[in-house]
C-alpha positions in Angstrom: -51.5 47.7 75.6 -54.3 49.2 77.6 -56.2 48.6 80.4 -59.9 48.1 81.4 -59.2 51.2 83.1 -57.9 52.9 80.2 -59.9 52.1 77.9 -63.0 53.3 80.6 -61.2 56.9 80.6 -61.1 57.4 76.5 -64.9 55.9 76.3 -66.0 58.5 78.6 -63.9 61.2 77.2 -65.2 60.0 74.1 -68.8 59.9 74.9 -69.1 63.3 76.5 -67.6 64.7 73.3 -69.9 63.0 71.6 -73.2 64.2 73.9 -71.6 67.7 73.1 -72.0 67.2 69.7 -75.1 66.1 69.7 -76.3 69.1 71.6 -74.7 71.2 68.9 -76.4 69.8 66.8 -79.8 70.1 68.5 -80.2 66.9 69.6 -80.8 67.0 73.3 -81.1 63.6 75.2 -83.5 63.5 77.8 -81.5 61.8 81.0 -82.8 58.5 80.4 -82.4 57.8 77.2 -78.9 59.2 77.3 -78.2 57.2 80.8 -79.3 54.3 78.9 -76.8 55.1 75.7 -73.7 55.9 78.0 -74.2 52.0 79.5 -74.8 50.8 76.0 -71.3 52.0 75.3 -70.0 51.6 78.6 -70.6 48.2 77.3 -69.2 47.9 74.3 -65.9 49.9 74.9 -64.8 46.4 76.6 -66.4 44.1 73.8 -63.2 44.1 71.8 -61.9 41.6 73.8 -64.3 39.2 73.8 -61.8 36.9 72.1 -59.6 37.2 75.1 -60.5 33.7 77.1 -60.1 35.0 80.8 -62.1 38.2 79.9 -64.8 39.4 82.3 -66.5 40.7 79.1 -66.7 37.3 76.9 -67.7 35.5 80.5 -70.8 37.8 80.4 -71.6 37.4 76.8 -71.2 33.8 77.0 -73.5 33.4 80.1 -76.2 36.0 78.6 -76.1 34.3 74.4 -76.3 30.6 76.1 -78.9 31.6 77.9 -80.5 33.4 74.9 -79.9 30.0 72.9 -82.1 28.1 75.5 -84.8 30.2 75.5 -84.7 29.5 71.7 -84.8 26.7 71.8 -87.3 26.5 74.4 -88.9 29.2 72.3 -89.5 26.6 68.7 -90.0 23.5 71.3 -92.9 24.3 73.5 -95.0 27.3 71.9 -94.1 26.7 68.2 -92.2 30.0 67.5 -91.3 28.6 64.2 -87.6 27.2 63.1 -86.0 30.4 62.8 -86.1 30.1 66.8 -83.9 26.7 66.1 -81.5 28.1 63.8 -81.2 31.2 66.1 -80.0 28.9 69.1 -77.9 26.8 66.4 -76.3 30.5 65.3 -75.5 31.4 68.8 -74.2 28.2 69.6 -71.9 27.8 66.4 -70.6 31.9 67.4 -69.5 31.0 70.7 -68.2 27.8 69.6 -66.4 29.6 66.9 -65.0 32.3 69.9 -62.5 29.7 70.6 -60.2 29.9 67.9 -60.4 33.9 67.6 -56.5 35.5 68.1 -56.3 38.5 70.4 -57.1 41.8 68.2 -57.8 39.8 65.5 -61.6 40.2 63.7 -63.0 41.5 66.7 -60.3 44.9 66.7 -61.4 45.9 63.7 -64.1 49.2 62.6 -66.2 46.5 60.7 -66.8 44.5 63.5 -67.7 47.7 65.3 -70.4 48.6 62.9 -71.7 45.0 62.5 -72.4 44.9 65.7 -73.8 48.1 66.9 -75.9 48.7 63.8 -78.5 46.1 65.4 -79.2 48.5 67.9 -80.3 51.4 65.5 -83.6 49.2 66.0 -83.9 50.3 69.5 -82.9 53.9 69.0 -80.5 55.4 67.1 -78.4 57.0 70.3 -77.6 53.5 71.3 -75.8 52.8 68.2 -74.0 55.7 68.4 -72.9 55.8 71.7 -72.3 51.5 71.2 -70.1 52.5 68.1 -68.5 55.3 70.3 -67.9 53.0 72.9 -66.4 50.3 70.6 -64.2 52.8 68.6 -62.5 54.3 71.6 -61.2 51.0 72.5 -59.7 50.7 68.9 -58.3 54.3 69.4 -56.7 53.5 72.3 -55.3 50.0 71.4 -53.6 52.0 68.4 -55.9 49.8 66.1 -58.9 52.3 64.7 -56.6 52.8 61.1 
């Protein structure tokens, strides 16, 4: 079982082998947008164990999607942002409700859960899914879970 620690060391092992590749390839990062992907999946190499209870990790996703629920909400109350606001706070409620009965390296250590949730991010720029899904694949690796 690894560390926070450990699991720190692979990512950024992982990551510069993964900004080497990239400059192989041609693709040079300038320093913020690759600062920027590094703490994307500085980020995500510890969100495997969100479904740990005393995890720094799901305390910081738990603070940041409650508060993203109440701005939803407040969102569809007070300037009429439509339902889907409504049913975005009910979705984040019924997730971290549902965070309760996850098992440790359960749905969460898995390569699907990986992609599901870094794909969103191809939105914001295609380096910060990478680097997320670096991030959340070199804590599989290193749990002995990637396969």
């Amino acid at each position: 079982m690894s560390g926070y620690r450990m699991h720190l060391v692979v990512y950024a092992l992982a990551a510069f082998a993964a900004t080497y590749l990239l400059a192989r390839l041609g693709y040079f990062l300038d320093f913020r947008v690759l600062g920027v992907s590094m703490l994307v999946g500085l980020c995500y190499t510890l969100l495997p164990d969100i479904d740990v209870p005393s995890s720094r990790m799901r305390e910081v996703v738990s603070k940041v999607l409650l508060a993203a629920a109440l701005l939803c909400m407040l969102a569809f109350i007070f300037w009429g942002r439509g339902i889907v606001m409504a049913y975005a706070a009910l979705g984040i409620v019924v997730f971290l409700y549902l965070l309760w009965f996850t098992k440790h390296r359960g749905i969460f250590h898995t390569v699907y859960a990986g992609l599901v949730l870094s794909l969103p991010l191809w939105l914001l720029s295609p380096f910060y899914c990478l680097y997320a899904f670096v991030g959340f694949s070199s804590h599989l690796l290193s749990d002995g879970k990637f396969f």
